[in-house]
C-alpha positions in Angstrom: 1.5 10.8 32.1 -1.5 11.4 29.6 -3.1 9.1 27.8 -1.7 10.7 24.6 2.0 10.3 25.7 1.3 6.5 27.1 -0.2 6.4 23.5 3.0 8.4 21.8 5.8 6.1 23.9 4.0 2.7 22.7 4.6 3.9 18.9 7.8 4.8 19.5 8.6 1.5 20.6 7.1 -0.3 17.6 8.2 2.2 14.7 11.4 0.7 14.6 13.0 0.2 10.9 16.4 -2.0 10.7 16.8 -1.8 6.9 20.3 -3.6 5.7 20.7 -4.6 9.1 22.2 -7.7 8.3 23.4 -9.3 5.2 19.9 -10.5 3.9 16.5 -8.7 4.0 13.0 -9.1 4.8 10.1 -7.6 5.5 11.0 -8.2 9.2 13.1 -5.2 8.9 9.7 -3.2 8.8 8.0 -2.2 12.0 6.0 -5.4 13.2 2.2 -4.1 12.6 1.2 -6.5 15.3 2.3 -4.4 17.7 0.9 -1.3 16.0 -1.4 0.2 18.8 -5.2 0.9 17.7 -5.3 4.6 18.5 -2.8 7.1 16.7 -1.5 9.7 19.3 -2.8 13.2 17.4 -0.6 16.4 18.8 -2.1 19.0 20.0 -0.3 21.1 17.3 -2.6 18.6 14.4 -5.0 21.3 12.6 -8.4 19.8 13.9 -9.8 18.3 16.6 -7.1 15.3 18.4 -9.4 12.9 18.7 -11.7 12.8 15.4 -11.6 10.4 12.5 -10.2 12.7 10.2 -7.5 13.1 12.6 -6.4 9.5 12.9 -7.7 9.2 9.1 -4.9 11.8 8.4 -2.7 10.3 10.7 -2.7 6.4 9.1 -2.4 8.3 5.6 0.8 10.3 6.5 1.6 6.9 8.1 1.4 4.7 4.6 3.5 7.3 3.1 6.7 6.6 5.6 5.9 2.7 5.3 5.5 2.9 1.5 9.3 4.7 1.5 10.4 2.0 3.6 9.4 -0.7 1.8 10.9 0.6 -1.2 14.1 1.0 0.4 13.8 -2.2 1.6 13.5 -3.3 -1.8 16.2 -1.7 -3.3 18.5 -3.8 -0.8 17.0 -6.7 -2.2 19.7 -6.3 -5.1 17.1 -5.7 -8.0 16.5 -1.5 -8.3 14.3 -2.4 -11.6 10.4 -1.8 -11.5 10.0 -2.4 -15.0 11.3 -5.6 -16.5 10.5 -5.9 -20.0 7.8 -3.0 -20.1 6.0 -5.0 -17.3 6.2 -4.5 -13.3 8.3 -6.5 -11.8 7.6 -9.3 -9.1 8.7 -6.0 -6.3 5.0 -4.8 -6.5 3.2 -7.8 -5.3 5.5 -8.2 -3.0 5.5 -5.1 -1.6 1.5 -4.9 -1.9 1.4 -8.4 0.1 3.2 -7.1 2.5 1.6 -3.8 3.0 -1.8 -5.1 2.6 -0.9 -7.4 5.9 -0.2 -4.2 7.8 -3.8 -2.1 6.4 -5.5 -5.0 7.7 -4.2 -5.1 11.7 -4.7 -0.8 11.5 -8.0 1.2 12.2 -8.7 3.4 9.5 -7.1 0.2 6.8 -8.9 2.2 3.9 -7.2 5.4 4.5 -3.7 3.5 4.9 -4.2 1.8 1.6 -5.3 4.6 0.1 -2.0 6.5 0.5 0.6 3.9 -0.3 -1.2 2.2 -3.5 -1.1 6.1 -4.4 2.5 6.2 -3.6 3.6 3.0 -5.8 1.0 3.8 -8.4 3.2 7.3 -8.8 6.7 5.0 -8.6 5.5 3.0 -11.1 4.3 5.3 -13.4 7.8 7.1 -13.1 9.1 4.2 -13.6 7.1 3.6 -16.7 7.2 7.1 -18.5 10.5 8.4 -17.1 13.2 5.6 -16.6 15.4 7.9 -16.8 14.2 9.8 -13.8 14.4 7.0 -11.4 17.7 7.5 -10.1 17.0 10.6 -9.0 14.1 8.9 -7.0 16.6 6.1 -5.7 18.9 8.6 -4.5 16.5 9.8 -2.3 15.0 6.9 -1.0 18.7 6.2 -0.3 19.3 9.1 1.2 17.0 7.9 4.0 18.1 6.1 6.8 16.0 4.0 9.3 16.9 7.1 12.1 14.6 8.9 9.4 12.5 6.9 9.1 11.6 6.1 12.7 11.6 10.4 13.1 9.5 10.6 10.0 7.0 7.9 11.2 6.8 9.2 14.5 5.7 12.4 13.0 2.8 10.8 10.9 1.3 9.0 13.6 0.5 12.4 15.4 -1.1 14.0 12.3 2.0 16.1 12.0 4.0 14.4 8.9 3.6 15.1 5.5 0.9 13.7 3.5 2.6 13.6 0.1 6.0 12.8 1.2 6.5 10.4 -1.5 4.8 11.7 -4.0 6.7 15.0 -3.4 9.8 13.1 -3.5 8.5 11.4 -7.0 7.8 15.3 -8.1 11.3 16.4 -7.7 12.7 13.0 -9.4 11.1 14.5 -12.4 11.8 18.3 -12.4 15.2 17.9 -12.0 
């Protein structure tokens, strides 16, 4: 074996997403970022050269995207599908940025990871502020997801090949439907 597919098997072990496993929920339902190796596995299929920074850059942003997804999955089988309470964000987003912020800070390339899921809640918020009415749309699709998906979808990302704006794409059809 290659020190890419050594690199590609470790991930697959830790991108594991048990969301509604279980009658409560927790963040624990997440991959464990502890385990996250140091070194993203870029395919040889990746537009660019495997092993540069803007590889594994690219890689940790595709990355924040799935997590981001995830976590508001997770959230919505917290019970409480609101994001605005009152015209105000509800408690959800510092939970969620807590939580993600203790993953950015165990990866290399933290800034790039950050980057792409306090772009991904910035867009869910906003939808949530501007176009309420729009959010089920959203929630059906973050529904739609299940952790098989997520683990495929993650997988993907960490070898440069997922999709950079998967969220925000999914935030762009919520709203031209």
């Amino acid at each position: 074996m290659n020190d890419r597919t050594v690199l590609l098997d470790q991930w697959r072990k830790v991108l594991v997403f048990s969301i509604s496993a279980g009658d409560s929920w927790g963040f624990s339902q997440l991959p464990d970022a502890q385990q996250f190796p140091q070194r993203f596995p870029i395919a040889p299929e990746f537009d660019g050269v495997q092993s540069s920074d803007d590889a594994q850059r690219t890689a940790a942003w595709m990355l924040s995207g799935v997590i981001c997804i995830a976590a508001l999955k997770l959230h919505r089988y917290d019970g409480d599908p609101e994001f605005i309470a009152g015209g105000e964000p509800c408690g959800w987003l510092d939970l969620i940025v807590h939580n993600l912020r203790a993953i950015d800070r165990i990866l290399p390339y933290a800034d790039d990871f950050s980057t792409g899921y306090m772009l991904g809640l910035g867009a869910a918020l906003e939808l949530a502020m501007l176009l309420p009415e729009r959010l089920p749309v959203l929630f059906a699709r973050i529904d739609a997801i299940g952790n098989e998906d997520l683990h495929r979808m993650a997988i993907a990302a960490v070898q440069g090949l997922g999709d950079e704006n998967i969220l925000l794409d999914m935030i762009d059809t919520a709203v031209a439907k």
